[in-house]
N, C-alpha and C positions, 0 to 999 in steps of 0.2 A: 123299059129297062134295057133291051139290047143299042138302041138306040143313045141313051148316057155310058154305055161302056164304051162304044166306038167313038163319043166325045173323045174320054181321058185318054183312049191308046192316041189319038190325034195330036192332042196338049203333050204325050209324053214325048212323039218322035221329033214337037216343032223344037222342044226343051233341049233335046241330045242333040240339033245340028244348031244349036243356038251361034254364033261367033264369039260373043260377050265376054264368057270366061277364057277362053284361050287370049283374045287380046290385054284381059288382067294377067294373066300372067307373064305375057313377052313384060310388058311393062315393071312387072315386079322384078325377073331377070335382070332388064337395062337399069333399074335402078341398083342391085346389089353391085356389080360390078362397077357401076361406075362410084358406090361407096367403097368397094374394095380397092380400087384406083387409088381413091384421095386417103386412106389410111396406109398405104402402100409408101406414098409420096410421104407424109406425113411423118412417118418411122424413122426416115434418113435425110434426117439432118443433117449438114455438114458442119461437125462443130469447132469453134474457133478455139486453139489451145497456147501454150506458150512451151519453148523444148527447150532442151539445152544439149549441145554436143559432146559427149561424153572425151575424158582427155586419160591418160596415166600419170600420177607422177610422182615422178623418180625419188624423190626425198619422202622421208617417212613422217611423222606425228609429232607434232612441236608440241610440248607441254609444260603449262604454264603453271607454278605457283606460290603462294604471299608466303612470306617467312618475315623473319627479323633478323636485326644484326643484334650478334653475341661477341663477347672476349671469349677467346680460344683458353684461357685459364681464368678461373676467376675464385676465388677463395674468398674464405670468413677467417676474420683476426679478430682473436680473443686473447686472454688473461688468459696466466698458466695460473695463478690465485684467485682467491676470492677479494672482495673489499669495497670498501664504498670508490666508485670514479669521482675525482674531483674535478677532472676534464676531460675536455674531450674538443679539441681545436681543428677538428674537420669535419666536413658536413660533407653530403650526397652530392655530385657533381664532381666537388676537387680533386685537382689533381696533387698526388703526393709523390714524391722520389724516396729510394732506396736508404733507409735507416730514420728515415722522417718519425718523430711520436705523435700515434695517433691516438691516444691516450692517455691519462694516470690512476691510479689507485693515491689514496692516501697512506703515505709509505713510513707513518710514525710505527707502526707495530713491528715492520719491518727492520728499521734503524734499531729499535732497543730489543732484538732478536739477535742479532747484529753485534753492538755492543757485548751482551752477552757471550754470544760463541768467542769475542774477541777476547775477555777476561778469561773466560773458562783457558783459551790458548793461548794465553800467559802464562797462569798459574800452573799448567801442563809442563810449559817448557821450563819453568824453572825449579819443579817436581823433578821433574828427567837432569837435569845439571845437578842438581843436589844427590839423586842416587848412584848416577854416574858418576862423580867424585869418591862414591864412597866406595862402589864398586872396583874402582882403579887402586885406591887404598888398601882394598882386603885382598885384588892379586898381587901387588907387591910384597906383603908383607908373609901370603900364603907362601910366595917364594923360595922369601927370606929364612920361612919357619917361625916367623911369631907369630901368625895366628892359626886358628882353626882351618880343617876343610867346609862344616858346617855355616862357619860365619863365611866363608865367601861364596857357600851356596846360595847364603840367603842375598848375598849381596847382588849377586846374578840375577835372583828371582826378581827384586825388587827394583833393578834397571828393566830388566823385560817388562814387568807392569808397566812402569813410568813411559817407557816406550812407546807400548800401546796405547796409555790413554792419551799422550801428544795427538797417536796418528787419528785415535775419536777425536777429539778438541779440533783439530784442523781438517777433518771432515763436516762438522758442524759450523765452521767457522765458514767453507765454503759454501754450504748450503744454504745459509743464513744469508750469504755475499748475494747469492743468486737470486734468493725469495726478494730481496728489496729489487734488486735487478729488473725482477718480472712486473713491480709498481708500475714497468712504462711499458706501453704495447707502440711497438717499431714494426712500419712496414718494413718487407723481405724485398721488394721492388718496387720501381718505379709502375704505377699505375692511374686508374680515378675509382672515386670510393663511388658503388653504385647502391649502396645499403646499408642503413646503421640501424643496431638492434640495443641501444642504451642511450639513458642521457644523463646528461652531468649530476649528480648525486644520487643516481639509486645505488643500492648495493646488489652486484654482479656476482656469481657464482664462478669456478674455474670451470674454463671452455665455452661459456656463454658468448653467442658472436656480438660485438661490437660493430666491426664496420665490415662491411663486403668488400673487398678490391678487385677490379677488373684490371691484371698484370697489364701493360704493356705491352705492344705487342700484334701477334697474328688476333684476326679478327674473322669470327667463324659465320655463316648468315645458315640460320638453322629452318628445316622445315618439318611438317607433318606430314609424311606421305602415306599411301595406301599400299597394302602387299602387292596387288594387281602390278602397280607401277615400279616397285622395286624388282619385281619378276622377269620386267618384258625390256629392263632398259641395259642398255649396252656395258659391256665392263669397260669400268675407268673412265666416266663419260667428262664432258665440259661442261660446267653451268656458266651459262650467263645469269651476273645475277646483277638486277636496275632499283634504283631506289622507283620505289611506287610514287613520288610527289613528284620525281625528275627520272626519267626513263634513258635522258642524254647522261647521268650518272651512271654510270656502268662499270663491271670488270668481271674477269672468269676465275674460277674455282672449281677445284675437284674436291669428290666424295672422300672425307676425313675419318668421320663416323659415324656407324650405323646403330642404331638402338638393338641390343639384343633381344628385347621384348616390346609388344604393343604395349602402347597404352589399351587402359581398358576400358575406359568410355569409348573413347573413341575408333581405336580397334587400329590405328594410325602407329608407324614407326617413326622414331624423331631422327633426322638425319642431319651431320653438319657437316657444311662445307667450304673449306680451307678456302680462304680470298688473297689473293693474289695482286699484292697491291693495292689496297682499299684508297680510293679518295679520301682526302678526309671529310667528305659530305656525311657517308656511310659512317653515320654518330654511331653509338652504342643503343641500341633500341628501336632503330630504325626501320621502318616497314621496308620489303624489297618483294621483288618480283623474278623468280629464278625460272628459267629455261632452257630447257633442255628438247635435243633433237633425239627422237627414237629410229633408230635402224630401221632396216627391211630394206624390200624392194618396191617395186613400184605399185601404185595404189589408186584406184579409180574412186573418184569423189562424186557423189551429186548433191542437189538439194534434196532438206528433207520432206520437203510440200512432194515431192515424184513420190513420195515412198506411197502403194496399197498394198492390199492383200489380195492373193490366191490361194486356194487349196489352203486355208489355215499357215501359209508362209508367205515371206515378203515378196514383193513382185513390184514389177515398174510396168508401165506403155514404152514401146517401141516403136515409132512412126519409120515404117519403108516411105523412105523418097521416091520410088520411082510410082507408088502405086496412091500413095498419100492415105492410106490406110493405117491401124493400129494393129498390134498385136500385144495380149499380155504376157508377160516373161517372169518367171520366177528367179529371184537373186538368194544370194549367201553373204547375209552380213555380215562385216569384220567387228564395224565397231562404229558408234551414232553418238549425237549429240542433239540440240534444239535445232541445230539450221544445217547441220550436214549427216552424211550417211557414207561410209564408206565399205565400197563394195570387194567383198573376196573374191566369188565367184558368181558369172553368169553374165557380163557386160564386157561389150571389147571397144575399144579405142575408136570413136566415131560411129559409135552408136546414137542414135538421136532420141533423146527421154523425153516423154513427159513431164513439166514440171508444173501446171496450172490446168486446173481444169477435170483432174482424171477422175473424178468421180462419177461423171458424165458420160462417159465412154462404154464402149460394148466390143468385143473383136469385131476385127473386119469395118469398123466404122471409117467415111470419111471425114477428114479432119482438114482447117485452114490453119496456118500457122500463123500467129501474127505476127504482123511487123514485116513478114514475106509480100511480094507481089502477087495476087489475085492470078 
């Protein structure tokens, strides 16, 4: 028994100066760090990006948009009566000049309307001769003393009627002249008919439009625009406005009139503006393309592939040249688009952006720029 105990203390001491485990562990040591090395190396990448040099400039926001060409007056020409049209000798396109018929009514009811008032102011005028003579007869005679006061009251009374109903009769007489009058519908100017609302034999109502006419004339090119954009743009500005088919078509116009109200679909103000010389390319209905320069001052631009985020706000990379590292910078946008971004505040003139790539990135990283020399 004593002899097996002083075995195991023997086995315990050769165990505790064994070398074995101390050499697994230098080894386990040499290897962590030299994992630590290659994830070290690993981490820092130098990655390739693409920049762009930030500039200012001085001109502000060119904006761009589709309208059409309008006539600066354009009316609808009706019948002051009712009646069947028997014509109508102008069609949408024409061009008509000043006192031209652009229509008839059928003007027999009119003529024996007509006829009428014209008998009726016959028979008036020779009512009124007849009591007038007699009239002149009963003051002579009142005079003289042979007749009554009474007979030449009546004589008075009954020129005064006779009178009056002439001036009805030749009232009517006029009115009637008129009504056939209004059988013809006469352009007031020279213009082209852009709209006709009748055709040869129906029967028309008075006021019912007939033909639309765009006057001759100033020629207005109208747009839909947004509150935002009537807010921020300059008073009194210049448009240029381009036919959209020919852009070499061109001239300028200023703002003539504003719509008092939006529309309410669209939430849009219509606005026309006075052209100034029109080509005559610039038809009536024509698509055009009007723009305008918005004020300010000077404005830094980038793309919008730089734009990320920080802190829940916009941010760009800023590559230092001298260290070739990145830093992220928080910005203050003005105002974006699909391919540009422009900045308010936070970028100054030659500042170097990131424009490809930043999703990649971490502060402090180093970066290649491409298309630079190594």
């Amino acid at each position: 028994m004593y002899r097996r105990q002083n075995w195991i203390r023997a086995s315990e001491r050769k165990s505790r100066h064994s070398p074995v485990p101390l050499v697994l562990a230098v080894a386990s040591l040499t290897l962590l760090a030299a994992c630590g090395d290659d994830e070290e190396s690993a981490a820092e990448p130098i990655r390739p990006v693409r920049v762009v040099t930030v500039e200012k400039r001085e001109a502000g926001e060119t904006v761009t948009l589709t309208g059409q060409v309008q006539a600066q007056e354009e009316v609808s020409l009706s019948f002051r009566v009712g009646g069947r049209m028997i014509e109508r000798p102008v069609n949408v396109g024409d061009r008509v000049e000043a006192g031209q018929v652009i229509a008839r009514l059928d003007p027999e009811s009119a003529r024996n309307a007509l006829q009428t008032a014209r008998a009726n102011l016959t028979a008036a005028m020779g009512q009124l001769t007849r009591v007038r003579n007699d009239y002149e007869r009963q003051e002579t005679l009142l005079a003289q003393g042979w007749t009554t006061r009474a007979r030449y009251d009546q004589a008075l009374e009954a020129r005064q009627s006779a009178e009056a109903q002439l001036d009805a009769a030749q009232a009517q007489f006029n009115n009637a002249e008129d009504q056939l009058g209004y059988t013809e519908l006469v352009a007031d100017s020279a213009g082209s008919v852009t709209a006709r609302g009748a055709e040869t034999g129906e029967v028309v109502a008075a006021g019912r439009m007939i033909v639309q006419l765009a006057r001759q004339g100033g020629r207005d090119a109208v747009f839909d625009v947004p509150a935002r954009l009537i807010q921020s743009a300059p008073a009194d500005p210049v448009i240029t406005v381009a036919l959209a088919s020919d852009p070499a078509v061109s001239t300028t116009g200023r703002v003539r009139e504003v719509a008092p109200q939006a529309d309410p679909v669209t939430r849009t103000f219509q606005i026309r503006i006075g052209l100034h010389d029109p080509p005559e390319a610039m038809r009536l209905g024509s698509t055009v393309v009007g723009s305008m320069q918005l004020g300010g001052g000077g404005a830094i631009e980038i793309p919008a592939s730089a734009l990320t985020q920080s802190n829940r706000q916009p941010a760009v990379w800023i590559v230092d040249p001298a260290s070739g590292t990145v830093a992220l910078r928080n910005i203050d946008v003005d105002r974006f688009d699909l391919a540009r971004v422009v900045v308010a505040q936070g970028l100054e003139p030659y500042d170097v952006v990131v424009t490809a790539g930043v999703q990649a990135l971490r502060p402090g990283q180093q970066v290649r720029i491409l298309g630079a020399a190594p």
